[in-house]
KETORVEX-530465 format. One record per residue (C-alpha): x, y, z; residue in one letter. Coordinates in steps of 0.05 Angstrom, whole numbers, m for minus. Example, Ala and Ser with C-alpha at 12.3 -4.5 7.8 and 13.67 -1.06 7.14 Angstrom:
<recs>
X=246 | Y=m90 | Z=156 | code=A
X=273 | Y=m21 | Z=143 | code=S
</recs>
This chain:
<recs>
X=1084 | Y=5830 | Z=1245 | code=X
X=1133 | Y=5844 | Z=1313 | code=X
X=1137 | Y=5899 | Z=1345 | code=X
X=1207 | Y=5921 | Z=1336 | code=X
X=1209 | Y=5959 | Z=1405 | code=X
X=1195 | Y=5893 | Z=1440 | code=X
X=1249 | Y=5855 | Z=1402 | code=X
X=1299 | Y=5916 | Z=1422 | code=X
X=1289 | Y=5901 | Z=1488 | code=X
X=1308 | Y=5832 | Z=1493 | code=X
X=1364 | Y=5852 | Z=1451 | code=X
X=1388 | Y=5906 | Z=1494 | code=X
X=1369 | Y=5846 | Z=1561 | code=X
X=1409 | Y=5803 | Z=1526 | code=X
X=1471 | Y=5839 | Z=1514 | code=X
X=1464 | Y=5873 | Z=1586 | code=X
X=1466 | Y=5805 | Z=1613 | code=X
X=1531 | Y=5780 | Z=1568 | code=X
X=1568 | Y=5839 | Z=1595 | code=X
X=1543 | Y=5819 | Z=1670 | code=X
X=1574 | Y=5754 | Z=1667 | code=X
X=1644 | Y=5780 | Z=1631 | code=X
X=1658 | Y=5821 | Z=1691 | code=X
X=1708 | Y=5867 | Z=1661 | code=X
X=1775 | Y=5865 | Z=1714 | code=X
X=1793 | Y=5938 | Z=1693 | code=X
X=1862 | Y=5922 | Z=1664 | code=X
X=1867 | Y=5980 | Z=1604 | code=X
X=1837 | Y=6031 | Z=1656 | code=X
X=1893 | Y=6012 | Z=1703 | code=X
X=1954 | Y=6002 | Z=1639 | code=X
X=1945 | Y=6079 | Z=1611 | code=X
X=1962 | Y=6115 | Z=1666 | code=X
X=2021 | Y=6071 | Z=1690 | code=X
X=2044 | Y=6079 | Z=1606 | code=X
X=2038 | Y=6152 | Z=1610 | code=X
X=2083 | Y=6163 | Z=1666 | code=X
X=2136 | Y=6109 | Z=1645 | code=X
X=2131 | Y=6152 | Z=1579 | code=X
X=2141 | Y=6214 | Z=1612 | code=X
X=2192 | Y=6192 | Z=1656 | code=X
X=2233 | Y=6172 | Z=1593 | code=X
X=2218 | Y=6237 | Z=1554 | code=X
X=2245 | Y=6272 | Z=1623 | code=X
X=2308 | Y=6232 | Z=1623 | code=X
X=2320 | Y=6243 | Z=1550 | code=X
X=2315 | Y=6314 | Z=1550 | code=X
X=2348 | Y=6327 | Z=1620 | code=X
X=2401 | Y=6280 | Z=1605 | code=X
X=2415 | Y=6318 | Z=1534 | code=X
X=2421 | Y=6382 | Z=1568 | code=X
X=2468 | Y=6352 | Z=1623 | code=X
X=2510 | Y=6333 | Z=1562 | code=X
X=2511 | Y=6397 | Z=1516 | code=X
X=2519 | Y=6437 | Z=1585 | code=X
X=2585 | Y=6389 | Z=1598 | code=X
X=2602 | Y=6399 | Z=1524 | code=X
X=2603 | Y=6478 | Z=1531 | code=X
X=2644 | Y=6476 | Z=1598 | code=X
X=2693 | Y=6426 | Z=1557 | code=X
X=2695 | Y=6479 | Z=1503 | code=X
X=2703 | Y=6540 | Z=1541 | code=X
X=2756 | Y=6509 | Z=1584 | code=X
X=2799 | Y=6492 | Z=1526 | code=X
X=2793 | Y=6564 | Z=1498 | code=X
X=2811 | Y=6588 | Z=1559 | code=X
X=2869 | Y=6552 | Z=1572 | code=X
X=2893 | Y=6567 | Z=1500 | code=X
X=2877 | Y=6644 | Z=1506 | code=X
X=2923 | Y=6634 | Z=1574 | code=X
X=2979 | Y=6595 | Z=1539 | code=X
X=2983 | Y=6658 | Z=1483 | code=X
X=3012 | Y=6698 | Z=1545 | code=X
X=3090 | Y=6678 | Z=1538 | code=X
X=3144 | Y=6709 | Z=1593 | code=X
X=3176 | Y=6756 | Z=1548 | code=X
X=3234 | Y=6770 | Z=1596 | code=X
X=3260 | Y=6693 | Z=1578 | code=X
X=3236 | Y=6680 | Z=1515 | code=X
X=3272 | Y=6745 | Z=1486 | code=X
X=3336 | Y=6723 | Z=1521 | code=X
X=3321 | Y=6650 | Z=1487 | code=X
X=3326 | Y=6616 | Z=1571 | code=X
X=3257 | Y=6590 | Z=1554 | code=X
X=3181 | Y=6594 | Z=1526 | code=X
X=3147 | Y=6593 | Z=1581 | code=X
X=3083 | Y=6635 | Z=1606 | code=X
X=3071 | Y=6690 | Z=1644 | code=X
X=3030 | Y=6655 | Z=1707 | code=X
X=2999 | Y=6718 | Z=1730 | code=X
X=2985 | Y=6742 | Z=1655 | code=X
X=2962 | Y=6670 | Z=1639 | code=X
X=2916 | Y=6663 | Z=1702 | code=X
X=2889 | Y=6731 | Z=1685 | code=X
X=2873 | Y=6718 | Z=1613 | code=X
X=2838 | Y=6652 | Z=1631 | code=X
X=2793 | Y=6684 | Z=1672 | code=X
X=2781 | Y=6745 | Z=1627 | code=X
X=2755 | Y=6684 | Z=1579 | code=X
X=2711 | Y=6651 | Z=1620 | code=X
X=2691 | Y=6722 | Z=1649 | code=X
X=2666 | Y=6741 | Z=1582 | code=X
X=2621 | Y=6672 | Z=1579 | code=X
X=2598 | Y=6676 | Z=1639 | code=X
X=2627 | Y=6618 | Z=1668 | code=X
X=2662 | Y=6605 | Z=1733 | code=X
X=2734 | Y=6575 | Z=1734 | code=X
X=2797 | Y=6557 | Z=1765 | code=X
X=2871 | Y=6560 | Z=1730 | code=X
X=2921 | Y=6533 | Z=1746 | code=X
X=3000 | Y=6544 | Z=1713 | code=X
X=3047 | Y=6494 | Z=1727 | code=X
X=3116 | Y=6503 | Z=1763 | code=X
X=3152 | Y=6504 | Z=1698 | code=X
X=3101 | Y=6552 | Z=1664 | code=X
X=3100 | Y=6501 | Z=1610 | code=X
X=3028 | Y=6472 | Z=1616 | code=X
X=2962 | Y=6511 | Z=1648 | code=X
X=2895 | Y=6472 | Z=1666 | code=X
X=2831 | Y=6498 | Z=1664 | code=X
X=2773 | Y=6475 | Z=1702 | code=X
X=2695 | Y=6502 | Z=1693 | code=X
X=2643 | Y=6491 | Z=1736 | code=X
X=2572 | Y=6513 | Z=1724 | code=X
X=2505 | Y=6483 | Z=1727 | code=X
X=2441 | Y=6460 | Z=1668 | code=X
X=2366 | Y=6479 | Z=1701 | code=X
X=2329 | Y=6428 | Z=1678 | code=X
X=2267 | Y=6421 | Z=1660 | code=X
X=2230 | Y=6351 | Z=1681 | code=X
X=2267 | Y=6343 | Z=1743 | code=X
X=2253 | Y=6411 | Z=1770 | code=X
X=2183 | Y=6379 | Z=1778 | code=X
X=2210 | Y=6334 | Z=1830 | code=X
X=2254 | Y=6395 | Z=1864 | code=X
X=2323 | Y=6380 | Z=1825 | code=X
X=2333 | Y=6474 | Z=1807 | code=X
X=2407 | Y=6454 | Z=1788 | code=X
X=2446 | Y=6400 | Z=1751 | code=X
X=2529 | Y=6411 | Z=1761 | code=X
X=2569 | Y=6410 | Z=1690 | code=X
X=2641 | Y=6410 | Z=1692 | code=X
X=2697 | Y=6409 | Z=1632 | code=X
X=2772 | Y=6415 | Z=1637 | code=X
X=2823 | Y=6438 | Z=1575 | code=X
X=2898 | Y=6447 | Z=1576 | code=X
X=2943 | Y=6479 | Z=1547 | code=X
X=3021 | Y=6451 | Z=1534 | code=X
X=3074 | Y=6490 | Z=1508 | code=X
X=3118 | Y=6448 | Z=1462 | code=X
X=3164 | Y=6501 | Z=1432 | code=X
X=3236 | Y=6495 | Z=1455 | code=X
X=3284 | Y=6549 | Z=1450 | code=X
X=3332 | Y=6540 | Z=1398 | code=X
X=3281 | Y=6493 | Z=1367 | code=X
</recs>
């Protein structure tokens, strides 16, 4: 009868000498890192790139609800008399920014000539999250809204 520690020896030669000539080249080593950062990479542009969106989608919102809280400020003083329905520009401008005041937002408004149509623009910014790992603190976000008065006097 063998001695099984001998013939676990020239096993364990054996196999030490098939993995000698295979030479490994390293390739999975070298693949999982380079797969983790493409991965997180993506992940960063997914979730930086939603909150760019949703922060654009607020300013879009608050803009609009601005610019309709300023187009609620008709020129009494003509639309009484029935010359026209038309806002108030200072009243307007004022309850525009009271609007975005209250969200915290920065803005500009403007009232056209006529007093017939007021623009709203909001600027403000989304911190993100991955890319303030490479030094990006602030991402802009911007919306516009407008308001149109249709109403005609007499109409």
């Amino acid at each position: 009868m063998t001695k099984p520690l001998p013939r676990l020896r020239a096993h364990v030669r054996r196999v030490v000498r098939t993995l000698r000539e295979r030479r490994d080249a390293g390739g999975v080593e070298l693949f999982m890192p380079i797969m983790a950062i493409a991965i997180f990479v993506m992940l960063g542009l997914v979730v930086d790139g939603t909150g760019v969106l949703n922060g654009n989608s607020r300013a879009t919102y608050a803009a609009q609800e601005a610019a309709r809280a300023a187009g609620q400020q008709i020129d009494p003083g003509q639309a009484i008399t029935g010359e026209a329905i038309v806002v108030d520009p200072d009243a307007a401008a004022g309850a525009a920014q009271d609007y975005l005041d209250a969200e915290g937002l920065n803005g500009k408004v403007v009232v056209s000539g006529d007093g017939k149509t007021i623009t709203v623009t909001v600027n403000d910014s989304y911190d993100p999250l991955f890319a303030s790992l490479l030094g990006i603190d602030h991402l802009p976000v911007s919306g516009e809204g407008k308001a149109t008065l249709l109403h005609q006097p007499g109409g």
